[in-house]
BAKOLTOR-742301 format. One record per residue (C-alpha): residue number from 1; residue in one letter; x, y, z. Coordinates in steps of 0.05 Angstrom, whole numbers. Example, Ala and Ser with C-alpha at 12.3 -4.5 7.8 and 13.67 -1.06 7.14 Angstrom:
REM BAKOLTOR-742301
<site 1 'A' <246 -90 156>>;
<site 2 'S' <273 -21 143>>;
This chain:
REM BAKOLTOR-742301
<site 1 'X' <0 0 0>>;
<site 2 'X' <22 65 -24>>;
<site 3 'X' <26 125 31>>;
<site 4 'X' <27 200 5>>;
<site 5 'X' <92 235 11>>;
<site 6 'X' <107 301 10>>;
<site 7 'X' <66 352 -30>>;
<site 8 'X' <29 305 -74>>;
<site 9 'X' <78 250 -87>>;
<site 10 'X' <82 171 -71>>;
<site 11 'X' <129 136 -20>>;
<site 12 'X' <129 69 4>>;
<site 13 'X' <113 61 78>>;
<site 14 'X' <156 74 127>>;
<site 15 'X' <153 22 188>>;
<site 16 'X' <203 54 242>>;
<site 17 'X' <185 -1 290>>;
<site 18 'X' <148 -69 275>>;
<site 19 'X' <112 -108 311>>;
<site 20 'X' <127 -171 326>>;
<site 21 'X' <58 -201 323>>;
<site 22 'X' <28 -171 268>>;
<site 23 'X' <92 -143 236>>;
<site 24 'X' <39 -77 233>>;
<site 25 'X' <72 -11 259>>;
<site 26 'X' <69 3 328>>;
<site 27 'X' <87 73 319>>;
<site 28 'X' <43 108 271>>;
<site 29 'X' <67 165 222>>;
<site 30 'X' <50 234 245>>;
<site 31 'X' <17 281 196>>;
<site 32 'X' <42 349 193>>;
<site 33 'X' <-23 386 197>>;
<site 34 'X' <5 438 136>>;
<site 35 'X' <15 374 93>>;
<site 36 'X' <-59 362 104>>;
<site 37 'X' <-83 429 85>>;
<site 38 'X' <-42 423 21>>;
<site 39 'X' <-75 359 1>>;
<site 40 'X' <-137 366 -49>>;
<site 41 'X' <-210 342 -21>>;
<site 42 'X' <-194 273 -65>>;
<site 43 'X' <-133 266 -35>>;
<site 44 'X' <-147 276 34>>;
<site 45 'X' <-208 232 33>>;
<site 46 'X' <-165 179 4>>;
<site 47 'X' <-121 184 55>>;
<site 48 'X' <-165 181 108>>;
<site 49 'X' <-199 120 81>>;
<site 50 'X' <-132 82 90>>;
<site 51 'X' <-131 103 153>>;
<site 52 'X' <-203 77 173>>;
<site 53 'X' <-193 10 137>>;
<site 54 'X' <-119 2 177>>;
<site 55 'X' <-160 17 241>>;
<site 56 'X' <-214 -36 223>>;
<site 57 'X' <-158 -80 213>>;
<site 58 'X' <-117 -70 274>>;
<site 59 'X' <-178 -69 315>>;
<site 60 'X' <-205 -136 278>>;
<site 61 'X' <-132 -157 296>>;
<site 62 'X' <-135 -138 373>>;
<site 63 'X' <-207 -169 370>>;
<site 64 'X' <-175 -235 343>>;
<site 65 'X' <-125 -235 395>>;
<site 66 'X' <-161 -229 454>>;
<site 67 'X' <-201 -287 442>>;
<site 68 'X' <-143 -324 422>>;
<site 69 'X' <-114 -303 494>>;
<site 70 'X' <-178 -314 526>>;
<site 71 'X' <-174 -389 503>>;
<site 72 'X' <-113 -394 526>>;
<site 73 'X' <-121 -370 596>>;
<site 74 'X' <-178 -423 590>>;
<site 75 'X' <-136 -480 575>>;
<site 76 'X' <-81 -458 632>>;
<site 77 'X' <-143 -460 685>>;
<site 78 'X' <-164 -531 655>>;
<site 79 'X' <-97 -561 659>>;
<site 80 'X' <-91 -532 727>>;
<site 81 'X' <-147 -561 754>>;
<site 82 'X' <-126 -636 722>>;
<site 83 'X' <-59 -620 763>>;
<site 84 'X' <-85 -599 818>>;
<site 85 'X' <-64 -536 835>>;
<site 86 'X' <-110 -487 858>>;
<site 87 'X' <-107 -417 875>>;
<site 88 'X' <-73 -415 938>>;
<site 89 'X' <-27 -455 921>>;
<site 90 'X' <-16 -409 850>>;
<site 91 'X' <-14 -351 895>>;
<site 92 'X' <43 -380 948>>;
<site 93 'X' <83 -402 889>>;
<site 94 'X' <73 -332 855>>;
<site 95 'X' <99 -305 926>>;
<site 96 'X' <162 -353 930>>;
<site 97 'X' <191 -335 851>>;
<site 98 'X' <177 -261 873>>;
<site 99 'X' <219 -266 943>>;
<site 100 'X' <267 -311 903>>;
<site 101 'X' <275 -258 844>>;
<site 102 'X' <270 -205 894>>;
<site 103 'X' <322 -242 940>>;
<site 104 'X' <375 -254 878>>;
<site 105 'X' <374 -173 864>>;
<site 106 'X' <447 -145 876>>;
<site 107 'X' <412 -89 919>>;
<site 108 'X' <385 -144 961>>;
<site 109 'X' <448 -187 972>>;
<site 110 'X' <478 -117 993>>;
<site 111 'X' <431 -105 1044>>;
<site 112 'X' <428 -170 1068>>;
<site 113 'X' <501 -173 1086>>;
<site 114 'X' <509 -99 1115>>;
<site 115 'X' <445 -124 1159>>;
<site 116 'X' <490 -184 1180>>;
<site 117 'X' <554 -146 1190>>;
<site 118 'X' <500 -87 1235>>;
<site 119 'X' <473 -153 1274>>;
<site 120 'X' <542 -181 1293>>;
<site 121 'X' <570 -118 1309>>;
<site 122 'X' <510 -100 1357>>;
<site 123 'X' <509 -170 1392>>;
<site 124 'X' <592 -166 1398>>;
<site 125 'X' <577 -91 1430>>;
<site 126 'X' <522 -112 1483>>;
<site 127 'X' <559 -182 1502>>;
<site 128 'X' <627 -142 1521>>;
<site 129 'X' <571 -94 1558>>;
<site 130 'X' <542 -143 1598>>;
<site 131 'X' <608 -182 1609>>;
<site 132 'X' <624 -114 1627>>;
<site 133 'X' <579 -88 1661>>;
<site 134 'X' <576 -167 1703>>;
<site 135 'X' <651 -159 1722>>;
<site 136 'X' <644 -81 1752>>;
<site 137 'X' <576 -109 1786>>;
<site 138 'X' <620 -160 1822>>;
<site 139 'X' <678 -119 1837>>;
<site 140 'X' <634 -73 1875>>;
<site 141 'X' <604 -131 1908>>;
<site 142 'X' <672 -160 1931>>;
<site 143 'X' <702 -87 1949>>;
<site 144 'X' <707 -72 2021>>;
<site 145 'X' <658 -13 2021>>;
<site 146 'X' <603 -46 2004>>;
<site 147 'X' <613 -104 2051>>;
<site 148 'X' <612 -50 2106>>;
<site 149 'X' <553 -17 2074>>;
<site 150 'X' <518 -94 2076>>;
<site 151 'X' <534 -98 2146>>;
<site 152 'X' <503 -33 2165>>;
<site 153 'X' <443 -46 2130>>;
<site 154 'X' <433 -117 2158>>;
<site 155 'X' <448 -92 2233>>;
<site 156 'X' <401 -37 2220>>;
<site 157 'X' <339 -85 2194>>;
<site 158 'X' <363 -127 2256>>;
<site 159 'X' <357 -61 2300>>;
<site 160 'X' <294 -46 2274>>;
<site 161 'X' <266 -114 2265>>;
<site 162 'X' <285 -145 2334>>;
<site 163 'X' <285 -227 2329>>;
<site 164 'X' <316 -225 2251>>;
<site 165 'X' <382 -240 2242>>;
<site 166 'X' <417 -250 2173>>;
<site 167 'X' <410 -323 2167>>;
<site 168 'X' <368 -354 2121>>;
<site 169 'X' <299 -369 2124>>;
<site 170 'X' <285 -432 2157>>;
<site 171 'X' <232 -479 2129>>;
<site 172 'X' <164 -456 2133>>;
<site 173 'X' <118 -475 2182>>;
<site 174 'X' <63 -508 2162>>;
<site 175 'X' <-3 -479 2164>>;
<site 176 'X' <-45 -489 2223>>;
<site 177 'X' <-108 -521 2210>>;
């Protein structure tokens, strides 16, 4: 089919990108809207009825292809059912190849291991706290001003608590019926 070209003369069409379907263009030609005012009444109306018979025919084409799809899907949903998978189970493995693909991303590895390196640092950091902070706990314990302190306050609660010394609780009595 034979497109206008400039100012009243033929050209072959010009497909800048084809599709791969249809091999039809998926970019159509822009009309200058000066070319169009230069065409004759003839001319123009020629023109536009390629353009009305190309849109029947793409849209005859999407048409075609949607029920061609729609059978398709169809078949998938039949075969699935024979196999039985259902949609749970479509949806979980839909969820695992998108964590997977997700999970294989160079952004993700990245983050994954600075998260690992953050974790280890932080539990190395609070362990030599605690050991830390265990070690200063019992040196304080063991120093000699807090034994005297722990002697004050246990002859103090025995001042004011006549009877109670600093042994341990015996066992209890039992309860009298």
């Amino acid at each position: 089919m034979a497109e206008l070209g400039g100012f009243g003369q033929e050209q072959e069409p010009r497909d800048v990108l084809q599709d791969d379907v249809t091999g039809a263009s998926s970019e159509p030609e822009l009309v200058d809207q000066s070319y169009l005012n230069q065409l004759t009444s003839e001319q123009r109306a020629k023109l536009e009825d390629e353009w009305k018979a190309e849109l029947a025919k793409t849209e005859d084409e999407i048409s075609t292809l949607r029920q061609v799809l729609s059978a398709r899907l169809k078949h998938a949903q039949d075969l699935k059912k024979k196999l039985g998978i259902g949609a749970w189970q479509e949806l979980t493995n839909d969820l695992q190849q998108s964590i997977k693909t997700v999970q294989e991303t160079t952004a993700y590895q990245k983050t994954s291991e600075t998260v690992k390196f953050a974790a280890e640092k932080t539990t190395d950091i609070f362990g030599s706290l605690g050991d830390s902070i265990s070690k200063r706990l019992g040196d304080v314990k063991n120093s000699s001003a807090f034994k005297s302190f722990e002697e004050r306050v246990g002859s103090a609660v025995g001042t004011v608590k006549p009877g109670t010394t600093n042994q341990p609780p015996s066992e209890p009595s039992p309860p009298a019926i």
